[in-house]
TIMARKOL-156525 format. One record per atom (N, C-alpha, C, CB): y, x, z. Coordinates in steps of 0.05 Angstrom, whole numbers, plus 5000, padded with zeros to 4 digits. Atoms other than C-alpha are relative to their C-alpha. Glycine has a CB too. Example, Ala and Ser with C-alpha at 12.3 -4.5 7.8 and 13.67 -1.06 7.14 Angstrom:
BEGIN
497650185000491052465156502450185000500149805025497649844999497952735143502249855014500950094971
! end
This chain:
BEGIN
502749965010607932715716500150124972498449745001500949855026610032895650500650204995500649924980499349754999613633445667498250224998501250025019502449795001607533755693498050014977498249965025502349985030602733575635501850174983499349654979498249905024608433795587499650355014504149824997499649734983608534495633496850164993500749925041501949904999601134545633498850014968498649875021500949995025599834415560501550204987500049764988499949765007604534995544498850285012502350004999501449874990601435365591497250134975499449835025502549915008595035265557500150124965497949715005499049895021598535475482500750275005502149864991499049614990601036125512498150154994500650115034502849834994594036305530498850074966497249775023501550055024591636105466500950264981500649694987498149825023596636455424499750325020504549844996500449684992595837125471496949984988500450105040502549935009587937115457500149974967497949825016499549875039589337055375501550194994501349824978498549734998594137605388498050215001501950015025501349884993589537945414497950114988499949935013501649945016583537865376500850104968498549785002498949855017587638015320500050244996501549965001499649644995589638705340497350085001501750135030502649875005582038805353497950094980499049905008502050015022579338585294501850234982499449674985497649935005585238955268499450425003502549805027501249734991583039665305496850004990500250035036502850065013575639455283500650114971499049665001500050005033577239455206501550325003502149674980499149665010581140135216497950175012503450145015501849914994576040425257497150034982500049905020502350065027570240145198501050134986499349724986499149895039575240415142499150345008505149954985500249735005574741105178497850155007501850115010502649904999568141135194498750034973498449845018501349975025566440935128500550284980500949754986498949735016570141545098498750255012503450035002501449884987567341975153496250034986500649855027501950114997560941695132498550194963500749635005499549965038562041885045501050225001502349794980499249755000565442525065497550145009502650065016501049954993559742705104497350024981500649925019501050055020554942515040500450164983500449834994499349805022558942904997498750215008502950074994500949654986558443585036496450055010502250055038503049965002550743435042499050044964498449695016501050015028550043304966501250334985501549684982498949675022554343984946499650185017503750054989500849794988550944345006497150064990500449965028501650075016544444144970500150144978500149794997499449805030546044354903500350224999502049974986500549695001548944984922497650175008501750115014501249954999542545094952497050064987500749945009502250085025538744874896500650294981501049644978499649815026542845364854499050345009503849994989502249744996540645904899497350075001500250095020502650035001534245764898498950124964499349665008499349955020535045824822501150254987501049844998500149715013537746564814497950115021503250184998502149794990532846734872497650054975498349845031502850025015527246544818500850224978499149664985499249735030531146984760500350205013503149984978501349704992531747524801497850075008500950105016502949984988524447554825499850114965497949645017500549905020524247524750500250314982501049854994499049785014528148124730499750235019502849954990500549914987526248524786497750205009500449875005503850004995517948664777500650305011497349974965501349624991518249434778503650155023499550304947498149884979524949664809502949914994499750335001497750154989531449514835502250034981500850095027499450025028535449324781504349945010497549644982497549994990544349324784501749694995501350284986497950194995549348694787500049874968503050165014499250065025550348644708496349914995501850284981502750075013541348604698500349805017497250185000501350314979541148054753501749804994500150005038499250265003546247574723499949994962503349965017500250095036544347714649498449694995497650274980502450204999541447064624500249745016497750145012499450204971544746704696501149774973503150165034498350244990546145964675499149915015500649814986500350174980546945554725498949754991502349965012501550244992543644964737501849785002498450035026497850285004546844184732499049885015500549824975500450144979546443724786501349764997500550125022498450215003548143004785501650015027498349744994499350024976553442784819502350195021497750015008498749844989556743434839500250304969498250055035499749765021559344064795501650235008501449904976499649684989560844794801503050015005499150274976497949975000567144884833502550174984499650045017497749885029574245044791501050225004502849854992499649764991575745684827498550155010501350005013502649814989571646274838497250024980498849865031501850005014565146454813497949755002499150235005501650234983560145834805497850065002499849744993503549904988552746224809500350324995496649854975499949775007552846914813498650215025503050034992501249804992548847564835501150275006498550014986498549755003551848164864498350245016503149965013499849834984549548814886500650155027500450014994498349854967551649094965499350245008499549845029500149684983553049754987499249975025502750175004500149914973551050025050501549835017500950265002498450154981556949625079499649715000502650044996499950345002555348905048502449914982500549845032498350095008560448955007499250064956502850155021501550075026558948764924501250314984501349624982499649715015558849374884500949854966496350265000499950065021560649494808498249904980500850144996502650215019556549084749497850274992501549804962502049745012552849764728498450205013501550184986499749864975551550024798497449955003502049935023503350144986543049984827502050125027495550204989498750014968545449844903498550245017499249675017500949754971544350434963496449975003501949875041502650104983537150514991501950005030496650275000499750074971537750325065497950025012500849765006502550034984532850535105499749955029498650204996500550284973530150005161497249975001501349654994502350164990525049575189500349734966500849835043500750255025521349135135500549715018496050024984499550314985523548355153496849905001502449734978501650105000517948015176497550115008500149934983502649885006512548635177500050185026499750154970499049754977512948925248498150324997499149845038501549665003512549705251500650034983497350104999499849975025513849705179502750064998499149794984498149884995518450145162501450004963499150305017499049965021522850215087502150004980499249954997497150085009527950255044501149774972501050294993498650275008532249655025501850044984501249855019497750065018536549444965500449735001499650084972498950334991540448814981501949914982501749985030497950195015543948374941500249745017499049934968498950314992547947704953499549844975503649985007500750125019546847134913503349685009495849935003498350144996553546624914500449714981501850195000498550175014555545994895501149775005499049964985497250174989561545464899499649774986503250124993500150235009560444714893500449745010498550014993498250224989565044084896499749744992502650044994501350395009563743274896502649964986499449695033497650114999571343204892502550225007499749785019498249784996577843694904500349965028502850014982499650124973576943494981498050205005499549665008502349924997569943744980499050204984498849825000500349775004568544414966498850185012501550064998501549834986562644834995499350234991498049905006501649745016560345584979498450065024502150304988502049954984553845805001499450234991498049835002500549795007551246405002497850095014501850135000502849954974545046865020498550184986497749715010500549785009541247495021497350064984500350135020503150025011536047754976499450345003499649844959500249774987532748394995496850154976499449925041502849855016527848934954499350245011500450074969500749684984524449374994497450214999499949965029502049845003519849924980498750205016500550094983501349834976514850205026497850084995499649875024502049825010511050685030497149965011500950285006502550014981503550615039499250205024498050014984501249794988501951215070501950075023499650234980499249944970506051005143497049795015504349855010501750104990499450685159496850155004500249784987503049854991492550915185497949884982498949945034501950125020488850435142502049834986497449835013499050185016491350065085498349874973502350114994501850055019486649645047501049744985497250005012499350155026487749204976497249745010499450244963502550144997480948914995499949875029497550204995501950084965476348655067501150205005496349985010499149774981478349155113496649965025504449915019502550134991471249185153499450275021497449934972500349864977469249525213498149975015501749985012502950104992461749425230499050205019497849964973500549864980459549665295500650314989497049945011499549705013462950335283498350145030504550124993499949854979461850915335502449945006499450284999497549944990467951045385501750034986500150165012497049935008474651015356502449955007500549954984497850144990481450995369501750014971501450165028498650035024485850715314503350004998499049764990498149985001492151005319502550034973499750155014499750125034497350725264500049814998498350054978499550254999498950205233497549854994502149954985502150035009492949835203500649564982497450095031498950255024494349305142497449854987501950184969501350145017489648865097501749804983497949875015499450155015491848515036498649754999500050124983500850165010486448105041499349915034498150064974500850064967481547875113499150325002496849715009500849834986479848315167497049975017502250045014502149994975473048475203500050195015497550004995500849794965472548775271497349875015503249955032502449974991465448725291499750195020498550044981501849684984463949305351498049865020502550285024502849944983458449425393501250115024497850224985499149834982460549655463497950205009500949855020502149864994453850015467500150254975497349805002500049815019455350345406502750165002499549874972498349785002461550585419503249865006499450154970498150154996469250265441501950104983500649985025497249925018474850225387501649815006499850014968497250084993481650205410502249924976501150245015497449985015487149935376502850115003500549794997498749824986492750305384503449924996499150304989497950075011498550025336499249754993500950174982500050335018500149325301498049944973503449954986501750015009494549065256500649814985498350015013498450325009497448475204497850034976504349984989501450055014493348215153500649674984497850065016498750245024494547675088497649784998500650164964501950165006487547345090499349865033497650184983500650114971484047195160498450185019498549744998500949844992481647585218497449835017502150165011502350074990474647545242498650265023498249934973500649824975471047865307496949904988501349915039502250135018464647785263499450204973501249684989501649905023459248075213502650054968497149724995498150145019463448095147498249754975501650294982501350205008461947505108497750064975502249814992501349965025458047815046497349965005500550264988503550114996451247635087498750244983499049624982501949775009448748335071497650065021501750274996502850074978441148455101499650365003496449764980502049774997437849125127498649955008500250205010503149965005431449395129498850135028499450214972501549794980431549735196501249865023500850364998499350204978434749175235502950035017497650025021498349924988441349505253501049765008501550184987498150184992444948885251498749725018501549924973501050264976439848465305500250185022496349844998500549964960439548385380502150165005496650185015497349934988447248495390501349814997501450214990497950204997453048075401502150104992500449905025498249865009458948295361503249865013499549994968497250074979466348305399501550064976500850225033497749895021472448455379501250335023503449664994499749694993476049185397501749935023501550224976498150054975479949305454503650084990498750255028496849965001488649235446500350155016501849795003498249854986493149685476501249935014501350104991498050074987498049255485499249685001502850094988501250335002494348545476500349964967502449715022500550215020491648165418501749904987499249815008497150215006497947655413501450214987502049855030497349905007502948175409499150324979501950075034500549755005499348715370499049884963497450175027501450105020495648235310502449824989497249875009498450205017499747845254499049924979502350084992500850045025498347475196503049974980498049735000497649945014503147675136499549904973500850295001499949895014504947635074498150274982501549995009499749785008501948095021501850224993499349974990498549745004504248855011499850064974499050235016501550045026503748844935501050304992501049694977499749705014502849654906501249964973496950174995499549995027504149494847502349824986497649954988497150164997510649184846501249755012500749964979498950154979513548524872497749834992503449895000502050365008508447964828497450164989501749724966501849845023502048494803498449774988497650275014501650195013498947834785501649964965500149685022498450105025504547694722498950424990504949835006498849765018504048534707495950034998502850345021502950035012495548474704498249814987498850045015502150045010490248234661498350134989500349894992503049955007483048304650499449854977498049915022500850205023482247764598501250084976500849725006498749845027486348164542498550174997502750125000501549815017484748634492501750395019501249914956499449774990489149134530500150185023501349984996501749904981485649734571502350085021498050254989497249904977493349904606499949795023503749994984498550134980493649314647497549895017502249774989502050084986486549164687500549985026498050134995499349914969488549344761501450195003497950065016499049854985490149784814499650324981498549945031501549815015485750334783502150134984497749884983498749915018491050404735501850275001501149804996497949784983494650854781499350354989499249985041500949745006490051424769498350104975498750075021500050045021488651224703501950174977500449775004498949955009491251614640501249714973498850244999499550325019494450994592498450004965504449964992501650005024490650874527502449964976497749755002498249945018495851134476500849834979499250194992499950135031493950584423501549705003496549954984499250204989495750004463503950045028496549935016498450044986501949784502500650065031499849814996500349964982503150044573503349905012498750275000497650114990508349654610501150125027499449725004499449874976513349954663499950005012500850055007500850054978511849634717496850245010499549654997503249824995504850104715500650264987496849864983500049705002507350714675501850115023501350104970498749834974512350884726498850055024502149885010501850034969507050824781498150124992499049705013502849834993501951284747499950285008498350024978500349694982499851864777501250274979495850075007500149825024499352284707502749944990497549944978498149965009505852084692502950115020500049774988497249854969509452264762500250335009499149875037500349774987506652934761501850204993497750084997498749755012509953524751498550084987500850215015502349725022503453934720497449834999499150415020502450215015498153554689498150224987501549764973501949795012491954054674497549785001499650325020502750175021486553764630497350224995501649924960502049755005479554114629498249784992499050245028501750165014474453884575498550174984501449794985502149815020468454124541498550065029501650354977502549874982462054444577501650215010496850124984498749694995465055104578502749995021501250134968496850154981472054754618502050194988500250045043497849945011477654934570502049845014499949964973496850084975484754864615501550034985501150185029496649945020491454624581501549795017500349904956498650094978496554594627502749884988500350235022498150135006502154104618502149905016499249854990499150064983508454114651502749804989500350245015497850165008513553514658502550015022498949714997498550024990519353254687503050295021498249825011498449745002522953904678498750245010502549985014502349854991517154284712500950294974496249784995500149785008518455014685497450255007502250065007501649824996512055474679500650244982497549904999499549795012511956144658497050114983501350205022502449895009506556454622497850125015500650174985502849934974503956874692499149755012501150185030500450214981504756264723497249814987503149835003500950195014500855894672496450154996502249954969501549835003495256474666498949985032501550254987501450074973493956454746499149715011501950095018500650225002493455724742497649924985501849904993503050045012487455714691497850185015499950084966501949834978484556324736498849925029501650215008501050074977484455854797497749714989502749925023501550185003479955374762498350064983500949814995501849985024473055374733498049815006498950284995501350155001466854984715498050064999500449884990503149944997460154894739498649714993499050135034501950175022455854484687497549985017499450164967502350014989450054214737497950004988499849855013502750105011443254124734498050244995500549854971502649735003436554564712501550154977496049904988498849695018438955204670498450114996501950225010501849905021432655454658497549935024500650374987502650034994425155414675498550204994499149814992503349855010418755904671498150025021500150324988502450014984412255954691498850334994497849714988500649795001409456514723496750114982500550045029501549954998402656904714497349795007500850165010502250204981399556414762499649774994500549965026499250305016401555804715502349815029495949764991498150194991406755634769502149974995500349985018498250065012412655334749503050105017499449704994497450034975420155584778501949884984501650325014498050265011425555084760502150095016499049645008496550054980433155344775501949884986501850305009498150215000437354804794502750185011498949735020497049864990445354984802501749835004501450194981497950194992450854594822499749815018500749874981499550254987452153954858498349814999502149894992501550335004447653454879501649785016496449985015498950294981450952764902497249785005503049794978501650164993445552484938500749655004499250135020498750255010449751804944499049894972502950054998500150035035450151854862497749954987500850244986503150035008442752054863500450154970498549634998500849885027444652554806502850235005499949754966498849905000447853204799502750024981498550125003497250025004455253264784501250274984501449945029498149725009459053684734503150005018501049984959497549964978464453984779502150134986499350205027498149945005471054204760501450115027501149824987498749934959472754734828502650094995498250335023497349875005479354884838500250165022502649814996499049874976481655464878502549965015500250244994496350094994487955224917500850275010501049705029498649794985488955904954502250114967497050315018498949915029489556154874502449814985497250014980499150145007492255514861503849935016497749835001496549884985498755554911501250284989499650085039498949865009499356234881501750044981499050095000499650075019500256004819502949835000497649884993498450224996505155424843502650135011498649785019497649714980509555904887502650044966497050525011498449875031511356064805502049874989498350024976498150175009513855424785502049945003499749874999498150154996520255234780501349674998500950114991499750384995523554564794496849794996502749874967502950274988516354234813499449875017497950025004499650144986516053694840496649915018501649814983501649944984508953804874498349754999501250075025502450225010504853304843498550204979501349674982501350025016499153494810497749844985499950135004502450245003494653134765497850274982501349614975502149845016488053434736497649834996499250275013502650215005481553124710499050164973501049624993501149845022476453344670499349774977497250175012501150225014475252864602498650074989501249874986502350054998469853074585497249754995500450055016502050134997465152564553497849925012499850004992502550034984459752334594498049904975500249775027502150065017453652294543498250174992500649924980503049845001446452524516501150275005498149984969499549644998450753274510500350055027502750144985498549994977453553244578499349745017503050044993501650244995449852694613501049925032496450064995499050024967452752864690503249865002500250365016496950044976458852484730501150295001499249895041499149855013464652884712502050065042501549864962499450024971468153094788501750295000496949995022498549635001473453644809500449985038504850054974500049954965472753974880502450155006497250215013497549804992478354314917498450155034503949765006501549844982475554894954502550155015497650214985498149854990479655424997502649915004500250204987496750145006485654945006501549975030499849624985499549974984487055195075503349985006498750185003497449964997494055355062500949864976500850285002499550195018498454865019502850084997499349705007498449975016505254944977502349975028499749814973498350104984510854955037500749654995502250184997499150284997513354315004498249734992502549994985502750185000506654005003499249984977500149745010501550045020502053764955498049774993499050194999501850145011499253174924498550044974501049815000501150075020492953184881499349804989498850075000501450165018491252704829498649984980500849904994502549945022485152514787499849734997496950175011501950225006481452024750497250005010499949984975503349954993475052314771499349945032499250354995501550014975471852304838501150395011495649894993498349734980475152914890498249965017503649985014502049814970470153374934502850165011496650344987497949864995474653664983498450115026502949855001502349794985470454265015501050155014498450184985499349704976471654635088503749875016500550474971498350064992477654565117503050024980499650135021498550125029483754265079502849995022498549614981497550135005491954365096499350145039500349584983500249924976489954805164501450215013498050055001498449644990493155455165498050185003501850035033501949874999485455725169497349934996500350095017503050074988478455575171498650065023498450094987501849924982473255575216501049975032499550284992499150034980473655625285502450115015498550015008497349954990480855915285501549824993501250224994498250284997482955165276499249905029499149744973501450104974482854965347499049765000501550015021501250175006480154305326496850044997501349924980503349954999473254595306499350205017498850094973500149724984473455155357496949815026504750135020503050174982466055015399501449915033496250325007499650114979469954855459502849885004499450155018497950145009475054405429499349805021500049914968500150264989476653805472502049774996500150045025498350195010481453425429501250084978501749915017499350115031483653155372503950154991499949535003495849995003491853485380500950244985502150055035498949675016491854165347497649984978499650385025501749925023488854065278501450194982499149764984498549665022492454765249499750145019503950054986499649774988492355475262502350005014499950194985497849964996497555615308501950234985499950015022498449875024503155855272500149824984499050244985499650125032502555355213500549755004497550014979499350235008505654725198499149864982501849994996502350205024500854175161503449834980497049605029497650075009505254045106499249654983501250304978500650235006505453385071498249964977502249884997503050045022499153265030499049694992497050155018501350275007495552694994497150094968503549744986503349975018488552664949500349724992496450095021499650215008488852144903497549994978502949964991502249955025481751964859498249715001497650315006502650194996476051444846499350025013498249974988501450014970472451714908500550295014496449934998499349764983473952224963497550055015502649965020502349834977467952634999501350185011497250174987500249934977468152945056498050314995498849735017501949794994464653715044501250145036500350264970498349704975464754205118500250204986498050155030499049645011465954885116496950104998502350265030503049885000457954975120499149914970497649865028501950135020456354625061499850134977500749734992501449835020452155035002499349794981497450185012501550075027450654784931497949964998500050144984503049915002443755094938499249815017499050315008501650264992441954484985500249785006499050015013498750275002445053984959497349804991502850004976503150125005438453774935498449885020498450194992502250114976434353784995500449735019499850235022499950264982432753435051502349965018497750015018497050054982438253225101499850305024499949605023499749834981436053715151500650224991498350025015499549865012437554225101503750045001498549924977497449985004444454085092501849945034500749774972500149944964446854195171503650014997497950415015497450044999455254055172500950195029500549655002498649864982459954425216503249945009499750244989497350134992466454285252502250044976501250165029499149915037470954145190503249865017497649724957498150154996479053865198500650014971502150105021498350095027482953515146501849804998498449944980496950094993490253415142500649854965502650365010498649985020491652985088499749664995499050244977500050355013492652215057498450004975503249874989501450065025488351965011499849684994497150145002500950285011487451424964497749974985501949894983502250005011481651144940498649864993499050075008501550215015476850744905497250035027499150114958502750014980470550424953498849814983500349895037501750165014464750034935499449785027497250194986500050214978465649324966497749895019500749794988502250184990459848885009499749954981500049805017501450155015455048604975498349805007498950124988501250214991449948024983497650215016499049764974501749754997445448714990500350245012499450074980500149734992448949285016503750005005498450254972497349884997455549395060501750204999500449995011499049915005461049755044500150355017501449824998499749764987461050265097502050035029501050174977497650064977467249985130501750224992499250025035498049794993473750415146499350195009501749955014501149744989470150905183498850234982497849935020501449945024466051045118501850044979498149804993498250015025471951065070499850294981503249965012501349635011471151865058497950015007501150305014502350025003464551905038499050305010499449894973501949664986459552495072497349964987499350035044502449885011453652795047498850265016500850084972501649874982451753185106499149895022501050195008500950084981447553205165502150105029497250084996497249964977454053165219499250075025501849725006500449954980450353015274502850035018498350214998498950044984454253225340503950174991497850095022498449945010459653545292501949804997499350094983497650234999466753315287501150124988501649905022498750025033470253105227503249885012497749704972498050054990477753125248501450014981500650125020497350045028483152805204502849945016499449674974497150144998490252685201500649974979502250115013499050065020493152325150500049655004498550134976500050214992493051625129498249924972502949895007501650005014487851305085501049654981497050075019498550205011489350755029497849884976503150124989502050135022484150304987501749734988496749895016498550205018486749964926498349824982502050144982500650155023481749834876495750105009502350174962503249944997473249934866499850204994498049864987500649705014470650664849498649834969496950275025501350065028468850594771498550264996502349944974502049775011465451314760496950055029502650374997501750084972462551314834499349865011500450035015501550364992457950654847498450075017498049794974502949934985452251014890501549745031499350515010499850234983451950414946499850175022497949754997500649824980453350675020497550025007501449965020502950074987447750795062499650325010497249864975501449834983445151295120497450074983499349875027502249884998438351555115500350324993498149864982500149735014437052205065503049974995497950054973498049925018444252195043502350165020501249724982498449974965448052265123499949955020501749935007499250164971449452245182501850005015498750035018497349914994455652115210500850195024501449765003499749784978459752615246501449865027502150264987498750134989463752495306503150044996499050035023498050025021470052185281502850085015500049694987497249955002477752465301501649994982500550175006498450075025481552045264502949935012498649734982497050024993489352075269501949874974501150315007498149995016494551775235502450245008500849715000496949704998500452395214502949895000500350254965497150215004506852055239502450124987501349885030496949845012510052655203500749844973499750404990499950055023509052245138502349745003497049954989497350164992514551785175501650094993500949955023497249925010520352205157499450184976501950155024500349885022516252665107496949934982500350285009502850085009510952325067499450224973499949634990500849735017506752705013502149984976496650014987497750015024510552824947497849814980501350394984501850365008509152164901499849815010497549974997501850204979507551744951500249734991501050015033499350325017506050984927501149865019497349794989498550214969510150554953498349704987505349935000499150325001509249714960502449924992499949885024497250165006514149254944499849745020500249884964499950274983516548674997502149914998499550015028497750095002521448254974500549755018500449954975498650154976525647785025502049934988500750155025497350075000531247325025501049845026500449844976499950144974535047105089501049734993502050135023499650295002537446445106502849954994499349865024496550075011543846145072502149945014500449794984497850114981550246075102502349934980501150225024497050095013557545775083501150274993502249825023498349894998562746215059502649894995499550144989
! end
């Protein structure tokens, strides 16, 4: 018996001693398994805290380069002037390599020299479908370690791209508004900086969309909000829709980002609340700079009068012309002599009065009435046929012109100061942008290869909008740049600019060209006109058609031209063929404003 007890009580020690063996080794694999999770755990901490930071620190030259960036694309040595880096608890800039730094990239992606402004690249804008422009890319780098274990570099792209307004059919700073138009089709891109209204009428008329439509504020199928009233009831007893897509709604409408003209931030490069007249707005563009005060680069490089090649100034009653050529612009003396010959001035208004025999009175009136304005206009006409002749002369010009009449407006001279461009059928092979401060008439057919009905566009048994030039002629790249753009036909006479509407009788007119322009917004009292209205008319259109190509671009308010839209005595619209010119895709006018859209992608390791 004791054998067995003695047998079974080692038995039961064996067991014992294997299960503390055992649990041993467990607890044993436990505590190594805890030690290396725990390290797992603190390594994995680290590489969050110095993936962090480096992110922080990019975040940190993104902001200095935004800084140093406003007006244009600046090289490797301006974007790290100034660079310190940033301190972070906890973690610090790694001991090898660069620890924050900005570089430049070529074409390939690969960092150029410190003194270098990087390639244009021309692409698709990120983010802006359809949007087309060219890119300067930089990298932004930097290397940062908890510990000599832990060592992360991050990196990531920053992008400056400048685009041109004028690849779009509409491009407006303001509402973009579209109140029961007639029929249209809106081929092009079509932008707003700010909201959009699309209001139509299907009784009045179906507008197609044709291209992508993005907008920075909000889009409405609706009145536009300014709660403006008429008197004749247009805007009761209808139901307002929205237009018909091409391709659908979803895939055709975006909300973006602004397109900012005026460099990457125009909020830091404007104020109104200073003493100084250089920096108010958009306006500024076609603005000459006020000599006494400060004019900052971000806006001189972007004005019109300073991009031009030939800058002609006409002032006084009489219109004394002094022509001024820059940017190496070479005129000659003929050249300079046929250039004051294509321009002269007609001083409106009554010129004389008498009374006959019979005590009746004759009163001749001459010049320009702007029934809009509600007051006749001193004109400044330019001949362009004379005026290409002239230009043919110049050497190295770069096909900007600017002109404007200054001209005080007061008791001597009491009329809105305005320059027309008449005969401008045929344009400079390598095109031609005008610019003004004043308000631009642009009379008859404009950028055609002819007038009249040997543009097959106005020809009386035209049936589309596809041949706006003589055959034979290539519409070359054009743009009209002013406080306000009208709309004259080829019918339209001086002598009854006065009268009544049925007086002034319009005729099939085409016009090839981009314009920018000042409009007069909604009001609590009186809408804008919309997009359809943007080039203002002053004839009776009737069943006439007003056929464009180009692309149209509102930045700022008209300041010389306030007359509020409005039908009755002043128009009636024509029927509209409106095209966007997709030649201004690979050849836009000469000048052309660009936007600015800056981008940065998303960070990665290196």
């Amino acid at each position: 018996m004791k054998t067995k007890l003695h047998r079974r009580q080692g038995n039961i020690l064996f067991t014992t001693l294997l299960l503390l063996l055992g649990t041993a080794a467990m607890v044993g694999v436990t505590l190594n398994v805890t030690s290396s999770t725990s390290k797992l755990v603190s390594r994995s901490g680290d590489v969050a805290r110095a993936e962090a930071a480096a992110e922080g620190a990019l975040e940190y030259a993104y902001a200095l380069w935004l800084k140093r960036i406003k007006g244009a694309p600046i090289t490797t040595a301006e974007a790290n002037a100034g660079l310190v880096p940033p301190v972070f608890d906890g973690v610090e800039y790694a001991k090898q390599g660069h620890k924050l730094r900005i570089d430049a990239l070529d074409e390939y992606g690969v960092p150029m020299i410190s003194g270098t402004i990087p390639p244009r690249v021309t692409g698709r804008v990120p983010g802006y479908e359809g949007w087309s422009g060219q890119t300067f890319t930089y990298v932004a780098q930097a290397r940062m370690q908890v510990d000599d274990q832990t060592v992360i570099g991050v990196k990531r792209l920053f992008q400056y791209t400048e685009v041109p307004l004028f690849q779009s059919m509409f491009f407006f700073q303001h509402d973009l508004e579209l109140y029961r138009p007639a029929a249209m089709v809106l081929n092009g891109l079509v932008h707003s900086n700010s909201d959009i209204y699309f209001a139509t009428d299907p009784s009045s008329g179906v507008v197609t969309v044709g291209d992508n439509v993005t907008h920075s504020g909000n889009y409405y199928e609706k009145e536009p909000a300014s709660a403006w009233t008429w008197t004749d009831g247009y805007k009761k007893n209808w139901t307002p829709s929205g237009p018909t897509w091409a391709t659908g709604k979803t895939s055709q409408l975006h909300q973006v980002p602004a397109i900012q003209p005026m460099g990457s931030a125009p909020e830091q490069v404007f104020d109104t609340t200073d003493s100084n007249p250089n920096n108010d707005g958009f306006r500024e563009l076609i603005e000459p700079a006020d000599s006494s005060h400060e004019d900052t680069e971000a806006i001189s490089t972007r004005r019109l009068i300073n991009k031009a090649g030939l800058v002609i100034t006409v002032s006084g009653n009489t219109g004394t012309v002094t022509v001024t050529a820059q940017h190496g612009a070479v005129v000659s003396s003929d050249a300079k002599t046929k250039i004051i010959q294509a321009i002269s001035k007609i001083d409106s208004g009554i010129v004389s009065s008498s009374t006959n025999r019979n005590g009746v009175v004759t009163v001749v009136d001459v010049g320009l009435y702007d029934k809009r304005e509600s007051t006749y206009v001193d004109i400044v006409d330019v001949d362009m046929g004379k005026l290409k002749t002239a230009l043919d002369g110049v050497s190295n010009f770069n096909n900007v012109v600017y002109i404007h009449d200054t001209t005080a407006q007061n008791s001597q001279s009491p009329d809105p100061k305005a320059i027309r461009l008449k005969n401008g059928s045929v344009l400079p092979d390598a095109g031609l942008t005008v610019a003004s401060q004043n308000p631009v008439y642009i009379q008859g057919d404009y950028n055609t290869g002819a007038t009249g009905t040997t543009v097959p566009t106005n020809a009386s048994n035209a049936t589309s909008s596809s041949s706006p030039t003589k055959s034979g002629y290539e519409r070359k790249p054009a743009a009209v740049i002013a406080d306000a753009v009208m709309f004259l036909s080829n019918n339209w006479q001086d002598s009854n600019s006065k009268g009544a509407l049925s007086t002034r009788t319009a005729s099939n007119t085409t016009y090839n060209t981009a314009i920018i322009s000042g409009f007069m917004p909604s009001t609590s009292s009186n809408y804008s006109g919309g997009a359809n209205n943007f080039p203002r008319f002053l004839e009776n259109w009737g069943s006439k058609r007003c056929t464009y190509y180009g692309s149209m671009v509102e930045l700022f308010p008209s300041k010389i031209f306030t007359g509020e839209w409005d039908t009755g005595e002043i128009y009636s619209p024509p029927t509209r063929w409106w095209n966007f010119d997709k030649k201004f895709l690979n050849r836009p006018p000469p000048g052309s404003v660009d936007a600015i859209v800056l981008s940065r992608g998303p960070w990665s390791r290196f």
